[in-house]
C-alpha positions in Angstrom: 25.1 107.0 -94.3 24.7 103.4 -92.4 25.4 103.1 -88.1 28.5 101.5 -88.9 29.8 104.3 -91.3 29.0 107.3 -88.9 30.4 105.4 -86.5 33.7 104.8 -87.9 33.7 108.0 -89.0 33.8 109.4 -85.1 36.8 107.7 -85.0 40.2 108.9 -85.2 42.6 107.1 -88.0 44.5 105.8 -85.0 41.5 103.9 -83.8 40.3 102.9 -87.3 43.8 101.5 -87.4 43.2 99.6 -84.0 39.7 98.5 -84.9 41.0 96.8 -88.4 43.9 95.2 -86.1 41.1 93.9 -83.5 39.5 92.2 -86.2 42.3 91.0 -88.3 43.5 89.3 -84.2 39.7 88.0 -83.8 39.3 86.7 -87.4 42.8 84.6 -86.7 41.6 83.5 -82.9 38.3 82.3 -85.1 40.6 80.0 -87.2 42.7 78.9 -84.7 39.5 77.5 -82.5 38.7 75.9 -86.0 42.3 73.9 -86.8 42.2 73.3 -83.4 38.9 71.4 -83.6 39.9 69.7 -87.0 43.1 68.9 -85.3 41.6 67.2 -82.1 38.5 65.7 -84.5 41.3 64.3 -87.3 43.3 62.8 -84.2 40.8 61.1 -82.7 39.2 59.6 -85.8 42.6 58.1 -87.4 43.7 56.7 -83.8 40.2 55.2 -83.3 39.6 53.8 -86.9 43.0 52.5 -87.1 42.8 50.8 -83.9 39.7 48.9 -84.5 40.8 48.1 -88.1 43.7 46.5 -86.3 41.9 44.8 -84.1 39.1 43.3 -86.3 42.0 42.3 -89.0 43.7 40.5 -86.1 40.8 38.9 -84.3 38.5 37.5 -87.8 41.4 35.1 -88.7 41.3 34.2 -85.1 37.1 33.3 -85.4 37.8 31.7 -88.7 40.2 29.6 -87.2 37.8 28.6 -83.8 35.0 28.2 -86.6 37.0 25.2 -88.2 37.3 23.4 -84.9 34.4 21.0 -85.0 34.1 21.3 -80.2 34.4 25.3 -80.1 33.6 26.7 -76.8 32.4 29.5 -79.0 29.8 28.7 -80.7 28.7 26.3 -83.9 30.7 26.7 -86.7 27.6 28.3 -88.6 27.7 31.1 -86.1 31.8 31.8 -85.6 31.7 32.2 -89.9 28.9 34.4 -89.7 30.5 36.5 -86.7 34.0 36.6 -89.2 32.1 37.6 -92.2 30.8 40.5 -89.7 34.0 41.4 -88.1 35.7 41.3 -91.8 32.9 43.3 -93.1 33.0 46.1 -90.6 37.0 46.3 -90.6 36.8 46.8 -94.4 34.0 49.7 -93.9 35.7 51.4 -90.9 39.1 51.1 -93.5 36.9 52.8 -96.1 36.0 55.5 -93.5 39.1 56.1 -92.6 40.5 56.5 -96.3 37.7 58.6 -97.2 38.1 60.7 -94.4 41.8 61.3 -95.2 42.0 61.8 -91.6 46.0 61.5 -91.2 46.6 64.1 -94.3 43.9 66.6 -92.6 45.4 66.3 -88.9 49.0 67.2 -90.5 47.5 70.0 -92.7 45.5 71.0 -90.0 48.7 71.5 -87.1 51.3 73.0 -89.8 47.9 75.7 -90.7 47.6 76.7 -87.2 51.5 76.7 -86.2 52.3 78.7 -88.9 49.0 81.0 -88.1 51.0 80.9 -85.0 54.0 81.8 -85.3 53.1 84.6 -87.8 51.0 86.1 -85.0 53.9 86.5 -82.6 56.3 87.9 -85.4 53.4 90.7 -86.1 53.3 91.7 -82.9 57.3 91.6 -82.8 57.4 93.4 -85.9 55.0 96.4 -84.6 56.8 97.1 -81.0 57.5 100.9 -80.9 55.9 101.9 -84.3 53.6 104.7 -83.8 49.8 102.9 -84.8 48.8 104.2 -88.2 52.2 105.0 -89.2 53.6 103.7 -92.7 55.7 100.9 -91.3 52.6 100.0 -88.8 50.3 99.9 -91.8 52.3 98.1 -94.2 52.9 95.6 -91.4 49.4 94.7 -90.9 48.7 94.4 -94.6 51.6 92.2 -94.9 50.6 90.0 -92.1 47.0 89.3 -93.3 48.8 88.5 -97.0 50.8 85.7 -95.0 48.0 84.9 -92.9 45.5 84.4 -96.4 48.7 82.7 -98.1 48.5 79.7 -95.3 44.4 79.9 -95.4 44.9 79.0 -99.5 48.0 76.7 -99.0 46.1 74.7 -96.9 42.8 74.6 -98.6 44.9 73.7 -101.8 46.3 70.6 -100.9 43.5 69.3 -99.4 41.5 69.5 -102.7 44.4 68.2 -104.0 44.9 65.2 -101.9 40.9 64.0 -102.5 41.4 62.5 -106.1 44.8 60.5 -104.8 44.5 57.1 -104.0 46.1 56.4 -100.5 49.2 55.0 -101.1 50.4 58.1 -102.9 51.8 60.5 -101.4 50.9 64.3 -100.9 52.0 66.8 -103.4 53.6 68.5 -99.8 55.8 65.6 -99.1 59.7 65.1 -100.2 59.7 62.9 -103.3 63.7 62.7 -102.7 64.8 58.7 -102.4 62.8 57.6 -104.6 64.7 56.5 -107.0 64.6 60.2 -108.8 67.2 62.7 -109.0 67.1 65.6 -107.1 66.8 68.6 -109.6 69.6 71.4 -108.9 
């Protein structure tokens, strides 16, 4: 028998109960600190691409313009068009990046994952106040809380496969399809 097995087997059913809870709470703390990370990264890299896609699609118009002005305090005209082509050039990329990336999609995915995670937590431990550990309704409990907890895990997972072979402008198979222009079924 392994170190692990004689070791569990010291322990009351009780504790077994408690140890399988322990983990079950530190596997969801694990991917909490994950969507957490994914949220802050997703966040930061659709504000930041967006903005400098805004910015470089507002100011290479601008340089095209100063580049057709034959006294630019600028720079030669030569220059200001190569600077444009630049600033075009890196807005489209950063764009690309950003599409790719499917960084909006991921942040929302992300939050509802970990609020749900959440909120199923605190019922859980609702749900067990004054039930002897080990019991029935304790055990079924637990095992009902990980199915809910595994049925978020694959929900999430799922539409982010989903989502990759969707070009941008459609929408998620998560979002309400209701105004446009179908009827609602009943």
């Amino acid at each position: 028998m392994d170190v692990m097995g004689t070791e569990n087997a010291a322990l009351s059913s009780e504790q077994r109960w408690l140890k399988q809870e322990h983990k079950m709470f530190s596997r969801i703390e694990n991917d909490l600190r994950y969507y957490n990370g994914e949220i802050k990264l997703c966040r930061v890299a659709q504000t930041n691409l967006s903005i400098a896609v805004m910015i470089f699609g507002v100011l290479t118009p601008v340089v095209i313009a100063e580049a057709g002005k034959t006294d630019s305090l600028f720079g030669s005209s030569a220059l200001l068009t190569t600077v444009a082509t630049g600033m075009a050039a890196l807005a489209a990329i950063l764009e690309g990046i950003r599409r790719i990336g499917r960084f909006d999609r991921r942040w929302i995915a992300n939050y509802s994952a970990a609020t749900k995670i959440r909120r199923l937590r605190d019922q859980y431990r609702l749900r067990q106040i004054g039930k002897p550990v080990g019991s029935d309704d304790w055990k079924e409990n637990i095992v009902h809380y990980q199915q809910l907890i595994n049925d978020v895990l694959d929900k999430e997972t799922a539409i982010f496969f989903k989502d990759l072979d969707k070009p941008e402008d459609e929408p998620s198979p998560e979002k309400d399809q209701t105004g446009k222009g179908t009827k609602p079924k009943n």
